[in-house]
Each structure stands twice: as structure tokens, then as C-alpha cells.
C-alpha positions in Angstrom: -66.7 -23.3 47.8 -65.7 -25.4 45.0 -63.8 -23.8 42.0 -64.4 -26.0 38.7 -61.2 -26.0 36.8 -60.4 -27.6 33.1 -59.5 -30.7 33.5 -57.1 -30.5 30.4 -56.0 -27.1 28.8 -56.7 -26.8 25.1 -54.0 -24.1 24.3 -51.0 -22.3 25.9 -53.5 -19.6 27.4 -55.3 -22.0 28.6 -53.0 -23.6 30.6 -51.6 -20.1 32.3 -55.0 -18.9 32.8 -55.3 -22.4 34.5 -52.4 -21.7 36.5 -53.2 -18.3 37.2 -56.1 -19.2 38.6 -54.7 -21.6 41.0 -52.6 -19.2 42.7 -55.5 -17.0 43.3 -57.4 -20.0 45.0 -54.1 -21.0 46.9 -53.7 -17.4 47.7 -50.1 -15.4 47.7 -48.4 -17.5 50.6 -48.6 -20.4 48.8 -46.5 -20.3 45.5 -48.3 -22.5 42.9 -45.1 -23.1 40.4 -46.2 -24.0 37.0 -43.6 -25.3 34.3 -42.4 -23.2 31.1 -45.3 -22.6 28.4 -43.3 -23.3 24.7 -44.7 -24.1 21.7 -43.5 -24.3 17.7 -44.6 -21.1 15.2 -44.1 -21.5 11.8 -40.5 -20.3 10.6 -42.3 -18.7 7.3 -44.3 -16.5 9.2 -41.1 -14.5 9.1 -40.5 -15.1 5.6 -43.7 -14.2 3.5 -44.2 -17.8 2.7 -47.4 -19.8 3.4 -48.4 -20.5 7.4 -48.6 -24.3 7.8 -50.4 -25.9 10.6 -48.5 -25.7 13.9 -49.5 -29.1 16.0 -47.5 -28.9 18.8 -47.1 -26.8 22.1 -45.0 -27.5 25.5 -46.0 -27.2 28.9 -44.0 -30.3 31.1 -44.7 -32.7 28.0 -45.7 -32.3 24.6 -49.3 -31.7 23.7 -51.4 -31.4 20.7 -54.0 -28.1 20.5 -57.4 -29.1 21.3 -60.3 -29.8 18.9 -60.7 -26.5 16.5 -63.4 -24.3 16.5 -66.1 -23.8 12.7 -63.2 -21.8 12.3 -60.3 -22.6 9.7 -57.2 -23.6 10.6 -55.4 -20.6 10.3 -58.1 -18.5 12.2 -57.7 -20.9 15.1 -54.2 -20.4 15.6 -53.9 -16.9 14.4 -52.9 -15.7 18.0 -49.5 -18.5 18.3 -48.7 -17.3 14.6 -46.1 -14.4 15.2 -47.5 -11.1 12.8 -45.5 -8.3 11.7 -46.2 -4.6 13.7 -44.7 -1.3 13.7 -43.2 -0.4 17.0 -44.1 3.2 18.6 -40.8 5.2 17.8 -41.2 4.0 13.8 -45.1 5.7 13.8 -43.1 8.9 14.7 -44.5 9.1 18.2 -41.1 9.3 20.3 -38.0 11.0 18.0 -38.2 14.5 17.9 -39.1 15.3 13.8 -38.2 18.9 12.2 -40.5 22.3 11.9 -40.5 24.5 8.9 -38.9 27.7 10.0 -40.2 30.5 7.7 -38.4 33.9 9.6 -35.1 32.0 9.7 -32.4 33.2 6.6 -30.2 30.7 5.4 -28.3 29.5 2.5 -31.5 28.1 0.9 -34.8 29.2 0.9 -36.4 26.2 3.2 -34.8 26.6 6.3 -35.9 24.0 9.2 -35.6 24.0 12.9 -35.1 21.4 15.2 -35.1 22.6 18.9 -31.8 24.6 19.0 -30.5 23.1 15.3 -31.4 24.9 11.9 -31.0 22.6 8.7 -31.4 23.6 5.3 -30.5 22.0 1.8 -28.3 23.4 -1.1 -27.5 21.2 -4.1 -27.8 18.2 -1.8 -25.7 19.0 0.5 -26.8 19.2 4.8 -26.1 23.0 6.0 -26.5 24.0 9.7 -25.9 26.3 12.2 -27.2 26.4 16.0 -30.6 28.4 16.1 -28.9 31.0 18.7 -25.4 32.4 17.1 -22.7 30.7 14.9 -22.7 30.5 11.1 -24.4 28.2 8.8 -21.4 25.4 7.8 -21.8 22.5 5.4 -21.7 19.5 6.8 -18.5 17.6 5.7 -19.6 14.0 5.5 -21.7 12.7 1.9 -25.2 11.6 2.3 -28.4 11.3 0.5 -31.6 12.4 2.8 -34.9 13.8 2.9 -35.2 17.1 5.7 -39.2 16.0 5.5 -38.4 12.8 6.7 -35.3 13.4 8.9 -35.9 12.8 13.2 -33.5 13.2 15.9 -33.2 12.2 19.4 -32.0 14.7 22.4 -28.9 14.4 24.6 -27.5 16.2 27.3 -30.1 18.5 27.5 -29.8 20.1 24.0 -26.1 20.1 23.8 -26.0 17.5 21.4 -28.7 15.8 18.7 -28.5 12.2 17.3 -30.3 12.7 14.0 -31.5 9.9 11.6 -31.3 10.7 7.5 -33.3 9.0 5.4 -33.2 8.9 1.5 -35.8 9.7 -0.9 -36.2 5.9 -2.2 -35.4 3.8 1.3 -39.0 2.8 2.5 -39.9 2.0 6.1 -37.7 0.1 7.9 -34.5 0.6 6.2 -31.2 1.6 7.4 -30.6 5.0 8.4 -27.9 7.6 8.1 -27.0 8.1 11.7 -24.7 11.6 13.1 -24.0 13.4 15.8 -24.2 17.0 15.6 -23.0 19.3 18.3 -24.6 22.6 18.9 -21.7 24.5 20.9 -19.1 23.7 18.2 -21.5 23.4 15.3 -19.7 20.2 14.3 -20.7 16.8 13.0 -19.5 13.4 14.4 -19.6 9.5 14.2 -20.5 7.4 16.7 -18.1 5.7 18.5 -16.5 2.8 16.7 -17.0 -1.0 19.0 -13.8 -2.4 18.9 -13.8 -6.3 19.4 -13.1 -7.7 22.9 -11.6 -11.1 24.0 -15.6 -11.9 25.3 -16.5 -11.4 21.5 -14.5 -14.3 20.8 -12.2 -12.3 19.0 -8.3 -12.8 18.6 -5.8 -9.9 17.8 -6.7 -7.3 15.0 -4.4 -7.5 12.0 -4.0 -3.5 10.9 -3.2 -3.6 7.2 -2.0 -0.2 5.5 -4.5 1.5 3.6 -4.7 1.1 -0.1 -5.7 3.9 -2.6 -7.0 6.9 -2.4 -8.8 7.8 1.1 -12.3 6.8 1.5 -14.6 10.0 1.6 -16.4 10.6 5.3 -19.7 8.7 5.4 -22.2 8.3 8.1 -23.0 5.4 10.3 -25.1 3.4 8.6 -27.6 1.5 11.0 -31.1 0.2 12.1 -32.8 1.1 15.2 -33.8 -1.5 17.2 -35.5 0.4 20.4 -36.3 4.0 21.3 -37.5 6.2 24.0 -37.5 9.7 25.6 -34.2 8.2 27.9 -32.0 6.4 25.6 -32.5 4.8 21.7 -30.5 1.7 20.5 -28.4 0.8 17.4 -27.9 -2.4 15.2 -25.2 -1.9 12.5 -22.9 -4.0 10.2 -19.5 -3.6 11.4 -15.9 -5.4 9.9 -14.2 -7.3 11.6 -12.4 -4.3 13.7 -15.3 -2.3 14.2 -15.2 -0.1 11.1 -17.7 -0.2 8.2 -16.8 -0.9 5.0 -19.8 -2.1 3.5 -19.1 -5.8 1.9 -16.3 -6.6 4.1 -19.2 -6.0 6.9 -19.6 -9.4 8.5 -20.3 -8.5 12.2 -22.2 -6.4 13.8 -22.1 -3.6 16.6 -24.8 -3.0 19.0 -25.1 1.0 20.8 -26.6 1.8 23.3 -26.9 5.9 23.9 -29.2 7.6 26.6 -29.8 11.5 27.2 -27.2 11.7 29.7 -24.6 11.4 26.9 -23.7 7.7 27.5 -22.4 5.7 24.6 -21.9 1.6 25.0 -20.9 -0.4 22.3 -20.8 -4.2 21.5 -19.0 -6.2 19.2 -21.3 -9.3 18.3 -18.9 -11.7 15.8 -22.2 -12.3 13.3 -23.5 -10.7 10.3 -26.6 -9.2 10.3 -28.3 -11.2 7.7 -27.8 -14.2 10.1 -28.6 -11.9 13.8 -32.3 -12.0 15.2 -33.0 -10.0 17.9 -35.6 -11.1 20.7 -36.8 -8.8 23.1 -38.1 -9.9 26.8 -39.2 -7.9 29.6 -35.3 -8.1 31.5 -33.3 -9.3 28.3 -32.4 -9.2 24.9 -31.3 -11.8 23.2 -29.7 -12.2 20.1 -29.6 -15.3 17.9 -27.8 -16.5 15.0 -29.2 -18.2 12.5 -29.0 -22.3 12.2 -28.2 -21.7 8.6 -28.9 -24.7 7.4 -27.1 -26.9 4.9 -24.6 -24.6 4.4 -21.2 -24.4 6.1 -19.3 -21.7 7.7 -17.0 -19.7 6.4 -15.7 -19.3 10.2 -11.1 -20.3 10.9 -12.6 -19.7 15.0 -13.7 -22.7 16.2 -15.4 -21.0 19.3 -17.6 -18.5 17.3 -18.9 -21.6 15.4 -20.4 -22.9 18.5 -21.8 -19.6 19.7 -25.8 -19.5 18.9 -26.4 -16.2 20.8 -25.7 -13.3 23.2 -28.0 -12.6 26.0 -28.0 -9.0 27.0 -29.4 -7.7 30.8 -31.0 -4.8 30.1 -30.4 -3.4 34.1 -26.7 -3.0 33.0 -26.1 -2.5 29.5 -22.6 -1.6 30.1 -21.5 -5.5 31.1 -21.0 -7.3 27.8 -23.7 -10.3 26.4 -22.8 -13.2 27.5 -22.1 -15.8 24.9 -24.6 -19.0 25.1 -22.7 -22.1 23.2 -24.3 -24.8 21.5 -24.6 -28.3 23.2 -20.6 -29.9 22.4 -21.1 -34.1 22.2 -22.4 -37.0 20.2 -26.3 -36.7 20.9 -26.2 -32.8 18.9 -26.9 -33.0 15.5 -25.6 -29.6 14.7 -28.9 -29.2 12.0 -31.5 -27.4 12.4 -32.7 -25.2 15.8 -34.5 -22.6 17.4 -33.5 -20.5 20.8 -35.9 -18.6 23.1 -36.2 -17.2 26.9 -38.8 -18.8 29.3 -39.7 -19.2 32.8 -41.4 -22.0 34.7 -40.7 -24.9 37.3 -38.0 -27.1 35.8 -37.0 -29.7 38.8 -34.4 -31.7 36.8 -32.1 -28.8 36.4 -32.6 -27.2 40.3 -28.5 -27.1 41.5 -30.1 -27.2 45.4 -32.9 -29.1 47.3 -33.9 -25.8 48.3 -34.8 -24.9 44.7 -36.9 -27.1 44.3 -39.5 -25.1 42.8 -37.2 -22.6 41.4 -39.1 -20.9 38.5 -36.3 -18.5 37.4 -36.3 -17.5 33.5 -33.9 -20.1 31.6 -33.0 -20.8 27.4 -34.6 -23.4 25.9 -33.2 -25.0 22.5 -35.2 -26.9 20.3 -33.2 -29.3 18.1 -35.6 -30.6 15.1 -33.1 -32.7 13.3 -33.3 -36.3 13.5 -35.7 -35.4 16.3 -37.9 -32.8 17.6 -35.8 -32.4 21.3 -35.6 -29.4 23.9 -32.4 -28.4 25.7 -32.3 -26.5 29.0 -29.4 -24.0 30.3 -28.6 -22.9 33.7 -30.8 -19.8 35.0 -29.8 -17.0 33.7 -30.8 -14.4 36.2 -26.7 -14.6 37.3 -25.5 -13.1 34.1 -24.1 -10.0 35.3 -22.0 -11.9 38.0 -20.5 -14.7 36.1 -16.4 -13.7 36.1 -14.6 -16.1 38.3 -11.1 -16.5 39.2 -9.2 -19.9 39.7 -6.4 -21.1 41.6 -3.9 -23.7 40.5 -0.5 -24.3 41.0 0.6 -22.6 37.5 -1.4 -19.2 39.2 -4.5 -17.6 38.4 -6.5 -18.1 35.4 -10.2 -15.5 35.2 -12.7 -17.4 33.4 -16.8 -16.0 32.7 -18.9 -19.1 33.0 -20.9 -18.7 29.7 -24.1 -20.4 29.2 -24.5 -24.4 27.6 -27.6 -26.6 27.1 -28.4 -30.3 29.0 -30.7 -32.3 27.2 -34.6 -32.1 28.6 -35.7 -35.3 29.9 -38.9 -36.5 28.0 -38.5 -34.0 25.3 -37.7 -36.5 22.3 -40.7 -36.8 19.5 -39.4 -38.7 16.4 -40.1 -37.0 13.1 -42.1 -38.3 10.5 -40.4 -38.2 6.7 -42.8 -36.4 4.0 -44.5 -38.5 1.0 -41.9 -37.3 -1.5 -39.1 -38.8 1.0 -37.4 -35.3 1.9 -37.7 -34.1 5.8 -40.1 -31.3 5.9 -39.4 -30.5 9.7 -35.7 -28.9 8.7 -35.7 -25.4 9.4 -39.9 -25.5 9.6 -40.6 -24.2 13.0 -39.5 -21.4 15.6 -39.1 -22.0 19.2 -41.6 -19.0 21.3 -43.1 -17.9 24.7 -45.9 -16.0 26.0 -42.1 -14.5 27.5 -40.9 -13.0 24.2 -42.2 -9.9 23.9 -41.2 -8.6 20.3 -38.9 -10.3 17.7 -36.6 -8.3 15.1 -34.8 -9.2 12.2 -33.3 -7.3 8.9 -34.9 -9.1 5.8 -32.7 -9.5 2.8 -31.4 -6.9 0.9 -33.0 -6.0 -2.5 -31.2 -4.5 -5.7 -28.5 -1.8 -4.6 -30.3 -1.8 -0.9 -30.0 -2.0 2.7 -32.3 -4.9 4.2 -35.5 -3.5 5.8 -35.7 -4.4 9.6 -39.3 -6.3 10.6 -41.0 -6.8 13.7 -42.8 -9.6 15.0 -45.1 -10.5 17.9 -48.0 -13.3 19.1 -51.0 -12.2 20.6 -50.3 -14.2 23.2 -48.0 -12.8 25.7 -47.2 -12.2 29.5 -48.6 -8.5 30.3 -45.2 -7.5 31.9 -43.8 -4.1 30.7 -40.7 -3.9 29.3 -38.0 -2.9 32.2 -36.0 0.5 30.5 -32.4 -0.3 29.8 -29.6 1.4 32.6 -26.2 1.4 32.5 -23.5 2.1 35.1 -20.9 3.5 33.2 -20.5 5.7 30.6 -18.8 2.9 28.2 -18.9 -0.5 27.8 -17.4 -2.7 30.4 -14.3 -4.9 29.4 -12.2 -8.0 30.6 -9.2 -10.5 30.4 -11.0 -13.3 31.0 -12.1 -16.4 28.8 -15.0 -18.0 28.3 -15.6 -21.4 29.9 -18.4 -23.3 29.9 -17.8 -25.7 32.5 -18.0 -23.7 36.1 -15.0 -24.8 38.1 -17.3 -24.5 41.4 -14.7 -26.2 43.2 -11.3 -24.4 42.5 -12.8 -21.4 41.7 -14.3 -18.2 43.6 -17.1 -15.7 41.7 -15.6 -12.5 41.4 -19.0 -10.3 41.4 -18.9 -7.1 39.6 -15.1 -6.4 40.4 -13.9 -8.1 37.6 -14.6 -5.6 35.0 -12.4 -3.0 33.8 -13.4 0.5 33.0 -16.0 3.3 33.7 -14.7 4.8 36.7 -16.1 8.2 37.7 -19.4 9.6 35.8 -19.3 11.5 32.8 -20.3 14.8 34.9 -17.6 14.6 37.7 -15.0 14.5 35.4 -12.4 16.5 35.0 -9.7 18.0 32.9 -6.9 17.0 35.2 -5.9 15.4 38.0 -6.9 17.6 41.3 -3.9 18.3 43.1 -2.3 20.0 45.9 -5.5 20.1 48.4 -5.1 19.2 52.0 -7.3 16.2 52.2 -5.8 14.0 48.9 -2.5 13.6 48.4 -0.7 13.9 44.8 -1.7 11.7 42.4 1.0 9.6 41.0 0.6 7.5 37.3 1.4 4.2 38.0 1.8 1.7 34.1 -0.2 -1.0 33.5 0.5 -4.6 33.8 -1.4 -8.0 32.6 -4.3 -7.9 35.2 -4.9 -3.9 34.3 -3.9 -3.2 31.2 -4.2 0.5 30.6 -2.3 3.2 32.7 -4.0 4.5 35.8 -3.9 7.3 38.6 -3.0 6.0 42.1 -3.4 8.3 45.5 0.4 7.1 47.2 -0.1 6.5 51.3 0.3 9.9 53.4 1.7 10.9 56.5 -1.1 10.2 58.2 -4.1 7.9 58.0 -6.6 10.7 58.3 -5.3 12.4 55.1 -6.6 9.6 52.7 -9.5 9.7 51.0 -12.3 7.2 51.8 -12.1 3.6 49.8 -15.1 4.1 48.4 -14.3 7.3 46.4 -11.6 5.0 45.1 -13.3 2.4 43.2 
């Protein structure tokens, strides 16, 4: 039997219906590859500004949407037009939210519980106390919140609470007031500060004495980007050494905590007014903004060229890996857009035998003095990209980052508008039935935090997004550099052995070293040196071969 099949696909779904439909017809031992599905969104959908037409989509070529329907224009292309949506853990279906407790006697008269935490009010100031013993104490860091409005989110089984403040006059979507409280000391904390790393493109930290009187304790101010009953995730504005300090905040930080009590951090050298955060099934990705017309206030050459981090969400604890502009003549350095796709792209297979590779990769559209696409490597290899290479000066550890090669076929010259300025600069947004959710913190209004949006098409894969694991209980860290040319010949991959840190869960650790039974031998603290840093606890060789411990307890 014949299957009748479009001879030319009007639209984006179209075309992966079209090839969806092959594969079913071919049958699941015959891989029918199809190329990467892109096409341009309006930049203003982001902006509140008016949609204009969006002519253009990319499947192996460019192509023009087919003819439109009695509708109007911006009916027809309402599903490739990215709309603003509330995520589930901002409708208050996922973060635990406070009770009235009426029998409970307190400092005030509205007393609140929250699983094993009682909070209560008194001339603006937080009071708690666990709901089983202690004494109610006054919590010791300055913030303006609502109880009505205030969630939290579970870890360790009740033994601690991340809880979220929110003002009387901050609206949805603005920055919250973030603390740890723990129940068996009754005691409020910060989260952990991210200190930046050499694979933040960071140099030494300058510490400065402080100047005037101390700074009263304030909460973490942050946005949250992602939440669930396992673990929630944290965008704030960080200095430059991990602190905040509120207009000296230029960077941000990225956590990362689950219920098991894990807490990764990661220093991302970009402000958050300028940091967009894209979310795909097995990534995040975040993107810095072209910005342009305007130059950078940036002495580090190599942060200049960084346009984004991508982030595996299998092993949060390995840091993003940088992706660097294009470096040469044909880059215009104007105007661009990044996103995450996957598809067949034969020019860039490294092996005859990949051939019909269609492994996810970044693809940059450049719309200044042309519209032009730019391909990077796959980037399914992330979490194993440290290498080591030999020369005759030693050994030099390098993380092969990812770069862009020009797609074959991809140039479309821009036409100049009537009043002779170029309307394509900064016009149009780079997107793929790939990218599930995109995130960004509007500007700030009068004596206010920016309000983080969320945006999504209609049109998108129906893959679910993979939960975010990590294996250890802090963020990963390294000596190497970042190189964007691979060294495949004097070089060997490394794997996973090149990171530094973690080391034993959080559960099997202990207060001490374990000494004196028959089976391990003493342990003995050995200093660090260049290739490991910090000072470390090293089993010396016994008597006998059957007294050491296995290898693999070890690592």
C-alpha cells in the first residue's frame, strides 16, 4: 500500500510530522535521519513590543511558511511565536505553603506551622521555634515578608527547610528572600556562597579590607528557576567573588539543592540583566545577551567571547561548559541568537561512520551583515571534555570548550528598510521544537528587583524533562584551561578523573578519620601540591597486601 506524503511541508510541524511519518513506514530498523528544525521568533515577543511577521524557518535550507490561512497574520503563526506561562511550582502546586495554627502560643497572636517549623510575626520581625521543643527565637537576619505568602521546600527529611519570603509589594515573579532554617538547632542560615573557578574564566580574587561600619545580615536574594519534590534551583546576582552586594552585583550564581541536603554552586561571569536561561529535555543553557551597539565594560578578553554555558542536567555537579563565539574575519561580532537542536548534519560528522549522526548540537544565527547559521561540535560529550597533553615543557590539562564553523548554504543577504536603517539588528530569536521553556529577568522598575518571565512555543518535541542528579555533594572543580581547539593528536581525554572534589557522600561521613581497625591501616595527611591543591588523607602501604582496602573504596 501506497502512503501519500506532502510533497513540500508548509511549517516546521509539518515537516517532523513528515518525518515522523517516514520512520513509521520504514519501520524501527531503518533509521530515517531528518536534519535540525530551526526557525526565527520575533525578539519582541520577549519584550512587550509589537509581534512582526516571522518569514523564515530552517530545515536543510531556508524556507518561507506556506500560503496563510482566512486567518491574520498573527493567528497563523501564533504557535512559532514564543508566549509567556507560569510554570507549576509558581501556581503553588509543588513548595510546601504554611497552615494557620490556632492551639499553638507564641510571641504573637498568629502563629503558623509549617511541617515541624512554627513562624509567627512581631513588629516585623520572623520568630520561630521547632513545632516539637525549643524556644521561640528571633531570627537574626533583616527582611520584609508576608507569612500568607511565604513557601518552603523540604530537605533531609524535615531536618532542614529552604523557605522563600516574599514582600507585601513584590508581585509574581520577583526575587525572593531565600534561608535556611534548621530545626534541631533552631537556627537560620545562608546558602552557600559560589566562589569563582578558573572554568569561570575568572583570575585571582583581590580581598580588599572592609570599609565602614559592618553591613547588617541579609538574606539571599534570588529567583527560582526550577522546582520539584527532589530538588529546586537558584538564579542570583552575585559580585565578582561570590558575595552580594547589590550594585556591585555583576555576575551571577546558579544552586542547585535536592532533598538529600546537596548544595552545588556555579559562578557564571554575567549579570543577570544580560543571562537567558533555556531549558531542554538533557540541558540548560544559558545565554548572554548580544547587547547590541554597546561595548563591554569587560579588562578579560576571554569572557568577552563567551556567549553561554551549557549545563548537563545528569550531573549538575560538573561545571557548564563555556561555548565561545566564532574567533576570525567572517564574524561580525553584531547581532545573534543561540539555541540547542538535533537533526542530521553531514558536513560536521568527525567519522564516515557518523554519517547520519543526529546527536543534539548549538546552532548560532549571526543576522548582521547577513542572516548566517553556525554549527558546534555535538555536545552529548560535555561531561568528559578535560584532557591532558604531553610536550616536552610537561603536562598542560586543557577542557575542550565548545566553538562554531560556519553552516554551508546558510548565508541570506538582508534587505535595508525604506528609512535606510537595518531593521534585522537584534529583530529575531534563534528556536526549536527542542527548547522546551525559555527564562529571563525583565528589567528592574523603580526601587525593584526585575520580575523573572517564562516563555514557550506551542510547538515542541513531547519529550519530558530528564530531573537534574548530581554525584557529589558540591560542585566539581579543576586546574585546567579552556581550549577551544582539541589537541586530538598530543592529547589523551581524561574522562571523569580529572575533577577534583566530592569524595564520599554526605551520609557516610564522618567526624574523623577511622583509625586503628585491623583491615585499614592509619591514615596519614599528606599536603597538597599543583595537580591537588587541597590537603588530603592517604592510607600508607601495609605489611601485607591483604590488609589494604580495595581501590575502589579509595576513589
Amino acid at each position: 500500500m501506497l502512503v501519500h506524503l506532502p510533497q513540500h511541508a508548509q511549517d516546521p510541524a509539518g515537516f517532523c510530522a513528515r518525518t515522523e511519518l517516514l520512520q513509521r513506514v520504514a519501520g524501527e530498523d531503518v533509521p530515517v535521519p531528518g536534519p535540525p528544525v530551526l526557525w526565527l521568533s520575533p525578539r519582541a515577543a520577549q519584550q512587550g513590543h509589537p509581534l512582526p511577521y516571522a518569514p523564515l524557518w530552517w530545515a536543510d535550507g531556508w524556507r518561507d511558511f506556506g500560503p496563510l490561512p482566512a486567518a491574520t497574520h498573527a493567528q497563523a503563526h501564533l504557535s512559532y511565536v514564543p508566549r509567556r506561562f507560569e510554570p507549576p511550582w509558581r501556581c503553588g502546586s509543588v513548595l510546601l505553603r504554611a497552615a494557620d495554627a490556632s492551639l499553638e502560643a507564641g510571641p504573637s497572636s498568629r502563629v503558623v506551622q509549617l511541617l515541624k517549623v512554627l513562624l509567627c510575626e512581631v513588629d516585623g520581625n520572623l520568630w520561630s521555634k521547632p513545632a516539637t521543643g525549643g524556644e521561640w527565637r528571633e531570627c537574626p537576619f533583616n527582611l520584609d515578608f508576608q507569612l500568607a505568602r511565604t513557601e518552603a521546600f523540604e530537605v533531609m527529611g524535615g531536618q532542614r527547610y529552604v523557605f522563600f519570603f516574599r514582600s507585601m509589594g513584590s508581585a509574581g515573579g520577583g526575587s525572593d528572600s531565600v534561608l535556611i532554617y534548621h530545626v534541631g538547632r533552631n537556627e537560620w542560615t545562608l546558602p552557600s556562597s559560589s566562589r569563582p573557578t578558573a572554568s569561570a574564566h575568572q583570575g585571582e580574587v583581590r580581598w580588599e579590607t572592609l570599609r565602614g561600619p559592618k553591613p547588617s545580615p541579609a538574606p539571599l536574594k534570588a529567583w527560582l528557576l526550577e522546582a520539584n519534590l527532589d530538588y529546586i534551583v537558584l538564579l542570583a546576582p552575585v559580585a565578582s567573588d561570590g558575595m552580594q552586594r547589590d550594585k556591585q552585583d555583576d555576575h551571577a550564581v546558579v544552586h542547585f539543592l535536592d532533598c538529600d541536603g546537596q548544595v552545588v554552586s556555579h559562578h557564571l561571569p554575567c549579570s543577570i540583566g544580560r543571562l537567558s536561561v533555556q531549558r531542554y529535555s538533557n540541558y540548560m543553557l544559558f545565554v548572554k545577551a548580544d547587547e547590541v551597539g554597546k561595548e563591554s565594560n569587560s579588562s578579560v578578553l576571554h569572557e568577552e567571547k563567551t556567549a553561554g554555558w551549557l549545563w548537563a542536567v545528569s550531573d549538575v555537579a560538573v561545571p557548564p561548559l563555556p561555548v565561545m563565539l566564532p574567533d576570525g574575519p567572517e564574524w561580525s561580532h553584531r547581532a545573534w541568537s543561540m539555541v540547542l537542536a538535533r537533526g542530521l548534519a553531514q558536513e560536521f560528522s568527525a567519522a564516515p561512520n557518523l554519517q547520519l549522526d543526529t546527536a543534539p548540537r548549538l546552532y548560532l544565527l549571526e543576522e548582521e551583515p547577513s542572516i548566517r547559521l553556525w554549527a558546534s561540535r555535538r555536545v552529548d560529550d560535555i561531561l568528559e571534555t578535560l584532557h591532558q597533553q604531553h610536550s616536552l615543557d610537561g603536562s598542560r590539562f586543557f577542557r575542550h570548550v565548545l566553538s562554531f564553523s560556519p553552516v554551508p548554504g546558510s548565508e541570506l543577504l538582508v534587505e535595508a528598510s525604506s528609512n535606510g536603517e537595518d531593521a534585522s539588528s537584534g529583530t529575531w530569536l534563534l528556536w526549536s521544537p527542542d527548547l522546551q521553556h525559555s527564562a529571563r529577568v525583565l528589567p528592574a522598575e523603580a526601587n525593584r528587583k526585575g520580575k523573572l518571565g517564562f516563555w514557550r512555543c506551542s510547538v515542541t518535541f513531547s519529550d519530558p524533562l530528564v530531573l537534574m542528579q548530581s554525584s557529589q555533594p558540591t560542585a566539581l572543580r579543576s586546574f585546567a584551561v579552556d581550549s577551544v581547539e582539541p589537541h586530538y593528536v598530543d592529547s589523551r581525554p581524561m574522562g571523569f578523573k580529572g575533577w577534583l572534589g566530592g569524595g564520599l557522600p554526605a551520609e557516610d561521613a564522618r567526624v574523623g578519620p577511622v583509625t586503628g581497625q585491623p583491615c585499614f591501616p592509619t591514615w596519614v595527611r599528606n599536603e597538597g601540591n599543583f595537580d591537588r591543591p587541597d590537603d588530603y588523607w592517604l592510607h600508607p602501604l601495609g605489611q601485607g597486601v591483604m590488609q589494604l582496602p580495595p581501590m575502589s573504596s579509595l576513589r
